[in-house]
N, C-alpha and C positions, 0 to 999 in steps of 0.2 A: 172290208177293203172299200176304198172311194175310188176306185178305178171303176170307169165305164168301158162298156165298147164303144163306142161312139170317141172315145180318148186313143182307143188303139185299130181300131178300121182301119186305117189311111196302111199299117204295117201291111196289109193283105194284097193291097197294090202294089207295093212293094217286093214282095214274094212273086207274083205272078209277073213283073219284067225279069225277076231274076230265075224263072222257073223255064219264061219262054226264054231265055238267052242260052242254058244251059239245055236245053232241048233244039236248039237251030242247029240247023244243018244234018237233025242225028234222022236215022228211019225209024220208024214208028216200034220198031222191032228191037229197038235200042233203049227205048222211053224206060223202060220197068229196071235195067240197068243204072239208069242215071238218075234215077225218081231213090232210090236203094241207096244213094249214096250222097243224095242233097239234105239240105239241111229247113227246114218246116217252122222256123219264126215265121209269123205271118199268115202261113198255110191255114186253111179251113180244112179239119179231118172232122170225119162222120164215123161212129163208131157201126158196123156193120155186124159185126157177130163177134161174140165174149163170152168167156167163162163165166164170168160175173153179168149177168143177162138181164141187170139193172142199168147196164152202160148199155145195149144197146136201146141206136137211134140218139144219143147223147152227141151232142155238137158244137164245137165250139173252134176259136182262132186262135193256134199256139202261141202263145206268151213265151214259155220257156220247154224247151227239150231236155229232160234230164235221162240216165242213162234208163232208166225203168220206165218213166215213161211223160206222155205230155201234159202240158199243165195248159189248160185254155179260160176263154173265156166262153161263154155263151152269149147271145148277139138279143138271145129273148129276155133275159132278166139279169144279167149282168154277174151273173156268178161266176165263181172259178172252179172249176174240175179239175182233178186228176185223173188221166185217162192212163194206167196202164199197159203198157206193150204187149209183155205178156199172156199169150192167149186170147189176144184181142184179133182181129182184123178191121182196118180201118178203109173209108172210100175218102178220097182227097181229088176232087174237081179241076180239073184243067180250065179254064173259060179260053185262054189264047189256042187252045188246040179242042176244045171242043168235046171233051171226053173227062169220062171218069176212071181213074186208077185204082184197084185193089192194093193194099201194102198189108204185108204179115207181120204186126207188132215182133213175133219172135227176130223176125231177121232185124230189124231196126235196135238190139238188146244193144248199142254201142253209139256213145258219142259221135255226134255230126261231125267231129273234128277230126277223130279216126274211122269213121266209116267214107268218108270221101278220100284216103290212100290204101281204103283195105281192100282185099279182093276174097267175093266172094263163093264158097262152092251151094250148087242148090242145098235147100234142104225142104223135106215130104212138110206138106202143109202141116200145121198143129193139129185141124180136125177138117174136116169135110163140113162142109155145109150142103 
């Protein structure tokens, strides 16, 4: 592929007005709620711990969210990854609030388009870390 990062960067700015907008006015105790049901075009995810334990530390900026899982790029060599949900756990950077967010690939196993009018019940982590 002839796609750079440097061609898709400017998306990730993008992401974080629409991340801090969708977090204004919420308490910090609401963030993990509403982070659960947005949608990660643009988003920088860090893979954090994985079944498949060649993904982690793998990082890249969503191109495309499909239902299984993300497809990024990487910002060091311009590659494209498929980052599976799946058994994954992902860190995804806040910069407007200052913090980083854990997301459980299992609970993300659903399109952006129906996870922002689903409601969801907990469910036990995939694995401890």
């Amino acid at each position: 592929s002839s796609l750079t990062y440097e061609q898709v960067k400017c998306m990730q700015g993008l992401w974080e007005g629409y991340v801090k907008g969708l977090l204004a006015g919420k308490a910090e105790s609401q963030w993990p709620a509403a982070l659960l049901k947005a949608d990660y075009h643009g988003a920088v995810v860090r893979v954090e711990a994985s079944r498949t334990r060649s993904l982690v530390g793998k990082e890249g900026l969503v191109l495309q969210e499909t239902h299984n899982a993300f497809i990024v790029i990487q910002s060091t060599d311009d590659q494209i990854k498929i980052l599976p949900k799946r058994g994954t756990i992902f860190l995804i950077d806040l910069p407007t609030a200052n913090t980083t967010m854990r997301l459980f690939g299992d609970q993300l196993l659903v399109y952006s388009s129906h996870r922002a009018t689903r409601k969801f019940k907990p469910k036990p982590n995939v694995f401890s870390l």
